[in-house]
PAZAPA-4460 file (N, C-alpha, C; in steps of 0.05 Angstrom, whole numbers, plus 32768, in hexadecimal, padded with zeros to 4 digits):
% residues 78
    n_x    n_y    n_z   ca_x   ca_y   ca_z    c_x    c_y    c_z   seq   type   mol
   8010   7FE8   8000   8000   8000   8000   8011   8019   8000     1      X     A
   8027   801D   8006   803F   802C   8007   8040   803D   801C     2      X     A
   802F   803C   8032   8029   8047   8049   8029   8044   8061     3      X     A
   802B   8042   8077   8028   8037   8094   8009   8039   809B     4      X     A
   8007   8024   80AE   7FF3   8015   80B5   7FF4   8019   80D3     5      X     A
   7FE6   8028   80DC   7FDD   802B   80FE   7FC1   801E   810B     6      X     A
   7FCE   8010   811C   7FB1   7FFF   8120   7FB1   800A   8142     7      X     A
   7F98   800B   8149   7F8F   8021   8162   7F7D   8011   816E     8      X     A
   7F84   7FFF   8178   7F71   7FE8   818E   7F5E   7FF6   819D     9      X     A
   7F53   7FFE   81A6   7F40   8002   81B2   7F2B   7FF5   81C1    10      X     A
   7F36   7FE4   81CC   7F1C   7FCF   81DD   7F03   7FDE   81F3    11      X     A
   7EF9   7FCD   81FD   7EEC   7FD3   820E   7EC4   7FE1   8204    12      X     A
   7EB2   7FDA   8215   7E96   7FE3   8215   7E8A   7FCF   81FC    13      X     A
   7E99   7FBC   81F5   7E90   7FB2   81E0   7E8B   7FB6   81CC    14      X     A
   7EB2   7FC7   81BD   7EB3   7FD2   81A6   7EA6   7FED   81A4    15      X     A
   7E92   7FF4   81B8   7E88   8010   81BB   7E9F   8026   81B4    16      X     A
   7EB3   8021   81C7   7EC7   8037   81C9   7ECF   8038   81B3    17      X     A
   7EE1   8027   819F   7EF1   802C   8189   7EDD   802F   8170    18      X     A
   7EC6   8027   816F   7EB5   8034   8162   7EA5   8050   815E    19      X     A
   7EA2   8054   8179   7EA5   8073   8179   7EB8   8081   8172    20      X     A
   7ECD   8078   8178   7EE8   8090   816C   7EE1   808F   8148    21      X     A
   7EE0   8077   8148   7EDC   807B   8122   7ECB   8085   811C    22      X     A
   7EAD   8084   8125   7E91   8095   811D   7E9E   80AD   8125    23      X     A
   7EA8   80B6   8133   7EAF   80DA   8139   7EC7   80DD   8123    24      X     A
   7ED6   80D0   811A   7EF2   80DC   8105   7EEA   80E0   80EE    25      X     A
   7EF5   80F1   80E6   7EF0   80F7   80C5   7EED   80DE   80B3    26      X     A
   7EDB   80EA   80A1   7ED5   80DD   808B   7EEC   80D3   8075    27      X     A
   7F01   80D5   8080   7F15   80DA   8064   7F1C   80BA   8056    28      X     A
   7F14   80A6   8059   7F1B   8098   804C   7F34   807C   805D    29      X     A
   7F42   8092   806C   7F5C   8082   8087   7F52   8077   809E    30      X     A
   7F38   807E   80A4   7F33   8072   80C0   7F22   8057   80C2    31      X     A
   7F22   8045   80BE   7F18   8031   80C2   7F0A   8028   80D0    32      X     A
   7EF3   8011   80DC   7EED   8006   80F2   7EEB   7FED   80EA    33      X     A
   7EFB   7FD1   80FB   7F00   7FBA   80EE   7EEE   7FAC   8109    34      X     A
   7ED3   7FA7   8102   7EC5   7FA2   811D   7EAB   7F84   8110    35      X     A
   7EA6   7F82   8122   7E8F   7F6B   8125   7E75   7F76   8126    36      X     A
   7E6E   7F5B   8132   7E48   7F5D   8138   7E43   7F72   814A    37      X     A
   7E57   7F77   8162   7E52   7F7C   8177   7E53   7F9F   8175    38      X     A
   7E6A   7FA8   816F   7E62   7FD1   8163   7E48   7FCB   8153    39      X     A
   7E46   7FBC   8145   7E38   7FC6   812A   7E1D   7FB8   812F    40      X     A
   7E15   7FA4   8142   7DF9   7FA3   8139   7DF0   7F9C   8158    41      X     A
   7DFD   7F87   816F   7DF7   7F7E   8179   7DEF   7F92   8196    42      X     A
   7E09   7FA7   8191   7E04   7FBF   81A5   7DF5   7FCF   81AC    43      X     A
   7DEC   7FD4   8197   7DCA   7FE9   818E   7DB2   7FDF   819D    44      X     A
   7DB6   7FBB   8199   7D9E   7FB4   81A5   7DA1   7FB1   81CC    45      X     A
   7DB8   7FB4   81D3   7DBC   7FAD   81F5   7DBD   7FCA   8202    46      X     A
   7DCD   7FDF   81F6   7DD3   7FF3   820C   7DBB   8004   81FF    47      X     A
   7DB0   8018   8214   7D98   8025   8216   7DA4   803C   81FC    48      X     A
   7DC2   803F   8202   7DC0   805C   81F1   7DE2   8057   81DE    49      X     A
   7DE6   8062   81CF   7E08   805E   81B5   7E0D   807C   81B6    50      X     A
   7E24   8081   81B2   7E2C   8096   81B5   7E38   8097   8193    51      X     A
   7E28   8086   8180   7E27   8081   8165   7E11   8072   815B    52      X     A
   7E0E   8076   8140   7DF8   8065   813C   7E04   8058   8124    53      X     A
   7E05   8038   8121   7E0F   8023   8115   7E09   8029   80F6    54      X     A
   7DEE   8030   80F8   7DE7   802D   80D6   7DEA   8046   80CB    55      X     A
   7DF3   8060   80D7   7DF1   8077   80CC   7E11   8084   80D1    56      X     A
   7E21   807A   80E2   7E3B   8088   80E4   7E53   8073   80D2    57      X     A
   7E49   805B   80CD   7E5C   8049   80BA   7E53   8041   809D    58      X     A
   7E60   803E   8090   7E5D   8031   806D   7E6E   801D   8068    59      X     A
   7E66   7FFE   806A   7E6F   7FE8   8067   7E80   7FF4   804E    60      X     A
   7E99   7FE2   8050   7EAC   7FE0   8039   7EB0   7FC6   802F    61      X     A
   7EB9   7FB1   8045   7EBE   7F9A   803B   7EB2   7F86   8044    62      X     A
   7EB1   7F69   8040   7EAD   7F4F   804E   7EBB   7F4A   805F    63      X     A
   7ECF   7F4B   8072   7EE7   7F3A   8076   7EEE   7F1B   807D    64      X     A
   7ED2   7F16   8091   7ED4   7F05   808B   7EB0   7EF5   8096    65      X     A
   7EB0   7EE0   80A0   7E88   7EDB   80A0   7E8F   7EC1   80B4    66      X     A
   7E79   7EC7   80C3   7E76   7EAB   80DF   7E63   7EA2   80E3    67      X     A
   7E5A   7E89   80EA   7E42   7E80   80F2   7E39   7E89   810B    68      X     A
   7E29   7E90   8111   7E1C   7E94   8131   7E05   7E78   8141    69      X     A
   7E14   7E73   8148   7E0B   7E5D   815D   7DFD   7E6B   8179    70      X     A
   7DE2   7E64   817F   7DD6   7E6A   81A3   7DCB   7E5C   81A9    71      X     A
   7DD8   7E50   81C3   7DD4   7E37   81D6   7DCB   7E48   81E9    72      X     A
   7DB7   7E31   81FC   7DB0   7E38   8210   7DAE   7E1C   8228    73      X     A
   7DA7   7E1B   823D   7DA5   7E06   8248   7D86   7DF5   8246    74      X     A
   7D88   7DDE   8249   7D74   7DD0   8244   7D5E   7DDA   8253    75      X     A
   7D47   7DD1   824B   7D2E   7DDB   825D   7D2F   7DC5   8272    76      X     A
   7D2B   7DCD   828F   7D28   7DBA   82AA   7D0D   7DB0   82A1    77      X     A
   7D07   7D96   82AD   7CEC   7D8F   82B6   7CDE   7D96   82C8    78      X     A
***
């Protein structure tokens, strides 16, 4: 790519945090968000309030990659 590559971990709130920094940074094209279910869809539905909104502060770029989702639970008692 002929450029350097900064990657900016950001853990924590369940991707909340490092997704907000990206919904707040410029539009220009350099700032990325390399995230899951959990910024982008699963978050919206648990915490009362986002200090972003998933479908209106991002624009999918790529695939990277695709997972099955498996949910278990415990048997029903008698």
């Amino acid at each position: 790519m002929g450029q350097s590559i900064v990657v900016d971990n950001r853990g924590g709130a369940g991707g909340i945090i490092g997704a907000d920094l990206v919904a707040k940074s410029p539009a220009d094209g350099y700032t990325l968000l390399f995230g899951g279910f959990g910024p982008n869809a699963v978050n919206a539905s648990i915490f009362a309030s986002m200090p972003y909104d998933p479908a209106k502060d991002f624009a999918p770029v790529i695939e990277v990659f695709r997972t099955a989702n498996v949910l278990w639970s415990a048997p029903r008692s008698a």
